[in-house]
C-alpha positions as CSV (number, residue, x, y, z in Angstrom):
1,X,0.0,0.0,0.0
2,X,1.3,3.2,-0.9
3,X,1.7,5.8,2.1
4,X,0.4,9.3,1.0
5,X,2.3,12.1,2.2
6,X,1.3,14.3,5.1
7,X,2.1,18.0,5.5
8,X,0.7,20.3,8.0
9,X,-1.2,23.5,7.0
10,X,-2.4,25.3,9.8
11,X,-1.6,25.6,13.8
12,X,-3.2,27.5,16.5
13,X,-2.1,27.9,20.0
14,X,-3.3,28.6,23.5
15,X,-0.7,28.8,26.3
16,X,0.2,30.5,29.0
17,X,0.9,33.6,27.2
18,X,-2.5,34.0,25.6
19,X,-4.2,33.1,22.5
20,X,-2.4,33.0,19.1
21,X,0.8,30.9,17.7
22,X,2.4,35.0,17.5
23,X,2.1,35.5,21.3
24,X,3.6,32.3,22.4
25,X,6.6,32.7,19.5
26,X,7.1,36.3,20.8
27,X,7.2,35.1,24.7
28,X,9.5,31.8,23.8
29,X,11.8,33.6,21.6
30,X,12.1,36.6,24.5
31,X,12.9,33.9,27.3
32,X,9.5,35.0,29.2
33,X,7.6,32.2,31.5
34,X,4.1,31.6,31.9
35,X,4.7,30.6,36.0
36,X,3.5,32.6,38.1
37,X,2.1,32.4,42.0
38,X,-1.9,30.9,42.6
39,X,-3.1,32.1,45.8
40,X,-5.9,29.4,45.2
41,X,-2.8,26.9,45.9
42,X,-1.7,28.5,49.1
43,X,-4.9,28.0,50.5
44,X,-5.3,24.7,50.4
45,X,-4.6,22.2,53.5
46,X,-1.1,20.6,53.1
47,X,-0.4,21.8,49.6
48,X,3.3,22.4,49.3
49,X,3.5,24.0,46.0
50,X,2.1,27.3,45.4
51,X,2.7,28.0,41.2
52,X,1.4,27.4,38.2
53,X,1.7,28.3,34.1
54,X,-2.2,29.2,34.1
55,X,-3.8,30.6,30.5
56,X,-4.8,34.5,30.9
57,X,-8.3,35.0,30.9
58,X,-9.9,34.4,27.0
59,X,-12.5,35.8,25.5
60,X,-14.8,32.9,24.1
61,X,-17.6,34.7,22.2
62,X,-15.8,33.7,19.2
63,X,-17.7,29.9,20.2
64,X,-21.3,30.9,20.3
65,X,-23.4,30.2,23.5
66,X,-24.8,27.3,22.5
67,X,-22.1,25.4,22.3
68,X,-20.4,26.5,24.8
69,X,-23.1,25.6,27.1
70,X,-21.6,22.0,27.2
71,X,-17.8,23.4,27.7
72,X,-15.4,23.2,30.3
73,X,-11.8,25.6,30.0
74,X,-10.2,23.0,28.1
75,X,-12.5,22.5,25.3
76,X,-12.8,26.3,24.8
77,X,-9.1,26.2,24.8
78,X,-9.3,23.3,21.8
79,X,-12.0,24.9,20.2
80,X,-10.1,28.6,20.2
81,X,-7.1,26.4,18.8
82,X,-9.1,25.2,16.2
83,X,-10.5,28.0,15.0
84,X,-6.9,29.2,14.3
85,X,-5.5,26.3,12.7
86,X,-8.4,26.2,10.5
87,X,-8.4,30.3,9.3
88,X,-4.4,29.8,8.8
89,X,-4.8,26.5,6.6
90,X,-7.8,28.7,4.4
91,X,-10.6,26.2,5.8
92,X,-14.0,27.5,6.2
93,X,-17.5,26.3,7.7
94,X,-17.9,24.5,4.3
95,X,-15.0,22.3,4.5
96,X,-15.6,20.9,8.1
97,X,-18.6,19.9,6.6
98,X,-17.6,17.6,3.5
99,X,-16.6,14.6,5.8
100,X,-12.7,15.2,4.3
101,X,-11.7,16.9,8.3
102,X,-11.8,14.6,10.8
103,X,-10.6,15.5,14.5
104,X,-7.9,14.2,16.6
105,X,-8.4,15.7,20.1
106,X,-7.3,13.9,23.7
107,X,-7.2,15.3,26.9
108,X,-5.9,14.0,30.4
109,X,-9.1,13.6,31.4
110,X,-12.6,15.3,31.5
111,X,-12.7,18.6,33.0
112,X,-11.3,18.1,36.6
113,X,-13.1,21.5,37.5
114,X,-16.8,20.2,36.7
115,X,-16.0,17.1,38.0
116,X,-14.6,19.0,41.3
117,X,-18.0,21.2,41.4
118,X,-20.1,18.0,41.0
119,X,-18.9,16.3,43.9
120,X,-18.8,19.3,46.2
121,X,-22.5,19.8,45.2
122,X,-23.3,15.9,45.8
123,X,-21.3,15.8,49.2
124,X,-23.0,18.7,50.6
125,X,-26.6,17.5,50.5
126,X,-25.8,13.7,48.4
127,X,-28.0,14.9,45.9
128,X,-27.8,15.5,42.5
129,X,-30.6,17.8,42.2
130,X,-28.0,20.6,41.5
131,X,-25.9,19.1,39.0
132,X,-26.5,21.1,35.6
133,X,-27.5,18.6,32.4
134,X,-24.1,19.5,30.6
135,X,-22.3,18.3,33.6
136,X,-21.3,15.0,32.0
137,X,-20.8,16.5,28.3
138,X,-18.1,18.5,30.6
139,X,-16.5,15.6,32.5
140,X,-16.7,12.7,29.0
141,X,-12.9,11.8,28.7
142,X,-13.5,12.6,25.1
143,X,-15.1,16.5,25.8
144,X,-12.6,18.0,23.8
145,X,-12.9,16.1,20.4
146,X,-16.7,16.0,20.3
147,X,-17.1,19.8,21.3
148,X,-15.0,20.8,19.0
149,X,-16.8,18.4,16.2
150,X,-19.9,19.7,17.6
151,X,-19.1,23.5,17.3
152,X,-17.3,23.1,13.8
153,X,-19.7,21.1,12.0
154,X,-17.0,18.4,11.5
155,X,-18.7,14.8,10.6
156,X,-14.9,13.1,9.3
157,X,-13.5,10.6,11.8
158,X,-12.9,11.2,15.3
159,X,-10.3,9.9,17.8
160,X,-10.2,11.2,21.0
161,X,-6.8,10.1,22.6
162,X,-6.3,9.9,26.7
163,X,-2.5,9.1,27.3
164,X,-1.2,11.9,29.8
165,X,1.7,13.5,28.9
166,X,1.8,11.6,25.5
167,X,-2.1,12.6,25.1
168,X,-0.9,15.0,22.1
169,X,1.3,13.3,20.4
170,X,-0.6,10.2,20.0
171,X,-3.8,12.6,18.7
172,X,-1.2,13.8,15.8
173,X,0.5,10.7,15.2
174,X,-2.8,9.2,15.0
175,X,-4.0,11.8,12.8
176,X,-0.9,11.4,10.7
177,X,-1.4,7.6,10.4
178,X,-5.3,7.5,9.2
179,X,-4.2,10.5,6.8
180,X,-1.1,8.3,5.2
181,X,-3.6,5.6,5.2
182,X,-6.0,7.3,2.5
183,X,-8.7,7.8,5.6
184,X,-9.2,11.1,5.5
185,X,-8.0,14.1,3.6
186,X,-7.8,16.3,6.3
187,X,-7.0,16.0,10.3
188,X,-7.4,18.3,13.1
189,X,-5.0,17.0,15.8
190,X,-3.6,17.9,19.2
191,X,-4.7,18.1,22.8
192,X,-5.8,20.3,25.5
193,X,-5.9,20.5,29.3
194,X,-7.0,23.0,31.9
195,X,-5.7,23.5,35.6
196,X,-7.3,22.5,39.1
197,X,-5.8,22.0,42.0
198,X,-6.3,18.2,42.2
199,X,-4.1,18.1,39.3
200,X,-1.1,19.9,41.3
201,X,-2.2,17.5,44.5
202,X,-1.0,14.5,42.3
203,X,2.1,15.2,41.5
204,X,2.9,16.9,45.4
205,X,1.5,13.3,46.1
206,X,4.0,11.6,44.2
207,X,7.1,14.3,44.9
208,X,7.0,15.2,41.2
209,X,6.4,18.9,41.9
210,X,8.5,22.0,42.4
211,X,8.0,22.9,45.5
212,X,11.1,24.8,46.7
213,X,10.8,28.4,44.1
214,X,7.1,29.4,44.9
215,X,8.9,33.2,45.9
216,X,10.3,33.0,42.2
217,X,7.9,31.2,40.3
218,X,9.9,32.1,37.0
219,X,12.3,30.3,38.4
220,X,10.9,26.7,37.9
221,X,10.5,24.2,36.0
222,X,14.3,23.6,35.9
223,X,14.6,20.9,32.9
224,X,17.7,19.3,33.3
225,X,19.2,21.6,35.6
226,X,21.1,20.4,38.5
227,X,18.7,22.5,40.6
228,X,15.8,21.4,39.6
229,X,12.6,20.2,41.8
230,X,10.3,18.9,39.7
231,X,7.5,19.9,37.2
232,X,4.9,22.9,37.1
233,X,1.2,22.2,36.4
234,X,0.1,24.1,33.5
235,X,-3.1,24.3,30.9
236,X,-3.2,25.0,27.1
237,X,-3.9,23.7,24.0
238,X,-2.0,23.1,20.6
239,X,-3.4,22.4,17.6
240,X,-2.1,21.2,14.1
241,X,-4.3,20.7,10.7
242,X,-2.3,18.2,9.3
243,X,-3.5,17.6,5.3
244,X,-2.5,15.1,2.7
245,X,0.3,16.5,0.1
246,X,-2.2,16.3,-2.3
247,X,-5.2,17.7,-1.2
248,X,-2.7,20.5,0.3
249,X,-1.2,21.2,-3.7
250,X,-4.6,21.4,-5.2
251,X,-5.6,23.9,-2.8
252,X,-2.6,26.1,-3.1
253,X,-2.1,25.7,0.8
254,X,1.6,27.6,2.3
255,X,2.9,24.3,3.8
256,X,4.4,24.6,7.0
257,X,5.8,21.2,7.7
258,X,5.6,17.6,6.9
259,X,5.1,15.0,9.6
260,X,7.3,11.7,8.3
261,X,7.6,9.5,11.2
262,X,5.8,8.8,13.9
263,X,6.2,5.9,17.2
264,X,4.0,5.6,20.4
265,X,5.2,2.6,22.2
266,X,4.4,0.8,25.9
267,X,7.3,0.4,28.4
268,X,6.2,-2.4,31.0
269,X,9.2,-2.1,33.1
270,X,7.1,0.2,35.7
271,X,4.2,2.0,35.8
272,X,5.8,5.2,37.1
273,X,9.3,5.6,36.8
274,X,11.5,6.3,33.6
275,X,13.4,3.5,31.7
276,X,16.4,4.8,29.2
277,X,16.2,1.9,27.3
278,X,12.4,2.1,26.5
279,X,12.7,5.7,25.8
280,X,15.3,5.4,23.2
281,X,13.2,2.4,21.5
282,X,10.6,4.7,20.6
283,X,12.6,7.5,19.3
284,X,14.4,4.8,17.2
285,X,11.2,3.3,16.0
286,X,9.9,6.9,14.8
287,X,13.4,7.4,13.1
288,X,13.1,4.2,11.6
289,X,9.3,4.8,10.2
290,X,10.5,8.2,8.5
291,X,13.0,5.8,7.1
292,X,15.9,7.5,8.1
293,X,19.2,6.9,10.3
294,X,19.5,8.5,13.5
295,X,21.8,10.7,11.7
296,X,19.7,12.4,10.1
297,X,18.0,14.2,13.0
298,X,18.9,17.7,13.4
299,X,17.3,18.8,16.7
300,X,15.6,16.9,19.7
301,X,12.7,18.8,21.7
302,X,12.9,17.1,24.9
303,X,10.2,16.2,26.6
304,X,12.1,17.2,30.0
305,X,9.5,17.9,32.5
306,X,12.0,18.8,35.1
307,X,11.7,15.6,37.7
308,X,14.7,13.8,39.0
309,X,14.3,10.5,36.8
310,X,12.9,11.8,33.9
311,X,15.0,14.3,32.7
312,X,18.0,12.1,34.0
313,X,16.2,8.8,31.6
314,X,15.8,10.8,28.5
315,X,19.0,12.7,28.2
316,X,20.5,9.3,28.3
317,X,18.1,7.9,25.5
318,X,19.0,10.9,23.7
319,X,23.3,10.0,23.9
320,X,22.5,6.7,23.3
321,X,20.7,7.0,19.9
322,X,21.9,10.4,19.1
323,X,25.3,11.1,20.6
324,X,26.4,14.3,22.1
325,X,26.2,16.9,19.4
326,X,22.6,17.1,18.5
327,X,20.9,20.6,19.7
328,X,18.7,19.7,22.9
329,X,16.5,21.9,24.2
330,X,12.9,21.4,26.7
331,X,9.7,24.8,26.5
332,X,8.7,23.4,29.9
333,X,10.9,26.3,32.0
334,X,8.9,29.0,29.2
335,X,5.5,26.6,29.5
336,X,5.2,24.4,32.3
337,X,3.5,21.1,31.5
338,X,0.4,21.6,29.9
339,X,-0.3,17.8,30.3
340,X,-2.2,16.6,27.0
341,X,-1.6,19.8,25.3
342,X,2.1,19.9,25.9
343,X,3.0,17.3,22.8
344,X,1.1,19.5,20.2
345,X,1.4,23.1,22.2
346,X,5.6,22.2,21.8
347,X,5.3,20.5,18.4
348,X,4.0,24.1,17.2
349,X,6.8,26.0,18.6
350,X,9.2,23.4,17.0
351,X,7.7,24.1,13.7
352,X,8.1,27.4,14.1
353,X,11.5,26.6,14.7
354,X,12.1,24.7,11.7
355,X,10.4,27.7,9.5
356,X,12.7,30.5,11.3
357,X,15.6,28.7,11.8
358,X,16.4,29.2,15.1
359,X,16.1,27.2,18.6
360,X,14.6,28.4,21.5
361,X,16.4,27.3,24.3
362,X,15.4,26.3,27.8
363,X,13.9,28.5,30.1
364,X,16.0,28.1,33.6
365,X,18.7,25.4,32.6
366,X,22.2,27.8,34.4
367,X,24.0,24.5,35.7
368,X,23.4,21.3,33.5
369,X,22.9,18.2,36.2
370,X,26.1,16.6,35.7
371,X,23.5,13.4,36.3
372,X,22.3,13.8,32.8
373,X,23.8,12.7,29.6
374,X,26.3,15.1,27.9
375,X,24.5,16.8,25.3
376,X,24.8,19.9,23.3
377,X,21.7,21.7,25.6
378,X,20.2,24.7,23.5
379,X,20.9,27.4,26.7
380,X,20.1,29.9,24.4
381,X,18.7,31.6,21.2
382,X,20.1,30.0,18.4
383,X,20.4,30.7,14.8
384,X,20.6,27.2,13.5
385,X,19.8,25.5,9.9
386,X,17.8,22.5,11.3
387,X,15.7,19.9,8.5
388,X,14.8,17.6,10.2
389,X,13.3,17.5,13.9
390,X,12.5,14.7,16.8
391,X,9.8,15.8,19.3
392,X,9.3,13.4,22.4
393,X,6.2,13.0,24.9
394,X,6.9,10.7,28.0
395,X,3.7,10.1,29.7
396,X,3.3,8.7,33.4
397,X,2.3,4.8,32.9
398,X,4.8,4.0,30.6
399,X,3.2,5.5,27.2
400,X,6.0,6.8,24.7
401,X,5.6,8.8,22.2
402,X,8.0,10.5,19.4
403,X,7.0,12.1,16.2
404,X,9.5,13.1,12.8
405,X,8.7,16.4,11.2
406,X,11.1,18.2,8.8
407,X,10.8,21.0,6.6
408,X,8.9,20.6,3.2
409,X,10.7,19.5,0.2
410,X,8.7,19.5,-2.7
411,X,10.2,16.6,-4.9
C-alpha cells in the first residue's frame, strides 16, 4: 500500500501567554515564562507547592453560547485552537462539513473543575438535584474532540486520545497515520488541558512537583538543571491541521511542515518511573518509520519535564541513539506542563523553529545536572539550519511517544 504524504497546513495555539501561535513565539523567543504564583494553591490544607503556568483570561464569544453551554476551559481552549488552525490553513464552515476533516483531540481527562464542582455539590446535600445537564458532556474523557466536532460542524472521523503526557502526540500521530492511510484528507490533531488544583495534588503526592521556588515562580521548571525540583502544572492547547500533500497542492495551501515519522510505544518495566532503554526504543522506531538513520536528526525537543528520573532517563536515550552533538532543548521552563496539550502546544513552537531557523532554548537550565547525559543543551537563542526535527512525549504509565517532522521539500 502506498503511504500518502502528510504535510501540516495550519496551527493555533493557547498557552500560558494567551491566545495566538504570534504571542507564544514572541514570549518563547524573549525567554519569558508563563509561571506565576496561585493564591488558590496557598490556600489549600497541606499543599506544598504554590505556582502554576495558568492561561490568561480568554475571550470565548468567538464559540457561540450554544455550544459552549456543554464546555469546560479546556474544550474552549481546543476549540479557540481550532478555530486558528483552520483560518491559517484557508478552511471555512464548508470544508468541516464535506466529511474530508476529521478531528484528533485527547485530553488527560474530563474537566477536573466540573468534575470537582459536581462532587462538592453531591457531598454537601448527596443529591444531585443541582448538578447542571451539561455536567457530563463536561467531565466525558473525550469533551474535547466531540465539542469541538460539535461547534465546527465536523462529521470526518474522530479519535479522541487519553494518554497523559503523551495525550498529544498520540492525537497527531494518529492523525498522521489515518491521513497516510488514505482515511481522511484532512485532520485536526492535538490536545488540550485546563488547571485544578487536584491536578497539582498529584504530582505533590508523588514528589514530582517543584515545591522549593514558589517566591520566584519564573524560576521553575528547571529541565535538566542540577537545581531542579520537579514539574509545574500548566493548561493550554496546541493544535495542528495536518492535510494530505495532495489535497494541500490542489488547494494552493503555504505548507508549513511535513510530519514523516511517527512511534507511540508501551514500556512495561514500571508504571511510574522512567526506563532509558524504552525511551530510546521509541525514538528509534519513529526514526526508523521516516525511514531515516539517527543521523539524520537535526534537533531533539525534549520532553524534560524537570523531575529527578525523567530528565535524567531521557537525556541518556537521547546519547544513546543520538550522541552528544545534536541541539537539545525542553519549553517546559517557558510553559510548564500543559499535560495533554504539551505534545502538540511544543510541536507548534518546533515548527516554528524549523520555518525560522532558530532554537529556543530552555527556560532556567544555568548549571546542567552533571547526572544527565552530555548533550549539546540549546541554553540559548540559536540561529541554527535545522531539517529535520524529533519531538518526544513521556507520559506517566509508561506510554511513549516520538513524532518526525522536517521541513517541506517538494520533490
Amino acid at each position: 500500500m502506498q503511504l500518502r504524504r502528510v504535510v501540516i497546513t495550519g496551527m493555533g495555539a493557547v498557552s500560558p501567554f494567551g491566545r495566538g501561535t504570534a504571542l507564544l513565539m514572541s514570549a518563547l523567543e524573549e525567554g519569558r515564562s508563563g509561571v506565576r504564583h496561585v493564591s488558590e494553591l496557598e490556600a489549600m490544607k497541606g499543599m506544598r507547592t504554590q505556582v502554576a503556568a495558568t492561561v490568561p483570561e480568554l475571550d470565548s464569544l468567538p464559540i457561540p453560547r450554544k455550544f459552549r453551554r456543554s464546555m469546560s476551559p479546556m474544550s474552549i481552549f481546543a476549540t479557540l485552537a481550532c478555530q486558528d488552525a483552520l483560518r491559517q490553513a484557508g478552511l471555512g464552515a464548508d470544508d468541516c462539513a464535506t466529511g474530508n476533516l476529521g478531528v484528533s483531540i485527547g485530553s488527560t481527562v474530563g474537566s477536573p473543575n466540573a468534575f470537582y464542582a459536581a462532587m462538592e455539590d453531591f457531598f454537601v446535600d448527596r443529591s444531585f438535584e443541582r448538578l447542571k445537564s451539561t455536567f457530563f458532556l463536561q467531565i466525558m474523557s473525550h469533551s474535547c474532540a466531540a465539542n469541538v466536532a460539535q461547534t465546527l460542524g465536523i462529521n470526518g472521523r474522530i479519535l479522541a486520545p487519553s494518554a497523559a503526557c503523551a495525550t498529544g502526540s498520540q492525537a497527531i500521530g494518529y492523525g498522521y497515520e489515518t491521513i497516510a492511510m488514505g482515511k481522511q484528507q484532512q485532520m485536526l490533531c492535538g490536545g488540550a488541558d485546563e488547571f485544578h488544583p487536584m491536578t497539582a495534588a498529584v504530582f505533590d503526592i508523588i514528589n514530582a512537583i517543584s515545591t522549593g521556588y514558589n517566591d520566584r515562580p519564573t524560576e521553575t521548571p528547571r529541565p535538566f538543571d542540577r537545581d531542579r525540583d520537579g514539574l509545574v502544572c500548566g493548561e493550554g492547547s496546541g493544535v495542528l491541521l495536518l492535510e494530505s500533500l495532495d489535497s494541500a497542492r490542489r488547494r494552493g495551501a503555504a505548507i508549513l511542515g511535513e510530519v514523516i515519522g511517527f512511534a507511540t510505544l508501551a514500556d512495561p518495566t514500571n508504571i511510574a518511573n522512567p526506563n532509558t532503554e524504552a525511551m530510546e526504543k521509541c525514538m528509534r522506531k519513529a526514526v526508523e518509520d521516516a525511514g531515516l538513520e539517527p543521523d539524520r536528526i537535526s534537533y531533539v525537543n525534549a520532553h524534560a519535564t524537570a523531575t529527578e528520573q525523567g530528565d535524567r532517563a531521557e537525556s541518556h536515550a537521547i546519547h544513546r541513539l543520538f550522541g552528544s552533538e545534536i541541539p537539545v532543548s525542553s519549553l517546559k521552563g517557558h510553559l510548564g506542563h500543559t499535560m495533554a496539550a504539551s505534545g502538540a502546544l511544543e510541536l507548534v513552537a518546533t515548527v516554528e523553529m524549523l520555518a525560522r531557523k532558530r532554537l529556543i532554548p530552555t527556560l532556567n537550565l544555568k548549571n546542567v545536572d552533571p547526572r544527565c547525559a552530555p548533550l549539546n543543551y540549546v541554553t540559548s537563542v540559536r540561529n541554527a539550519c535545522i531539517d529535520t526535527v524529533i519531538k518526544n512525549n513521556f507520559a506517566l504509565g509508561g506510554v511513549n511517544s516520538s513524532i518526525v517532522v522536517r521541513r517541506y521539500q517538494d520533490d
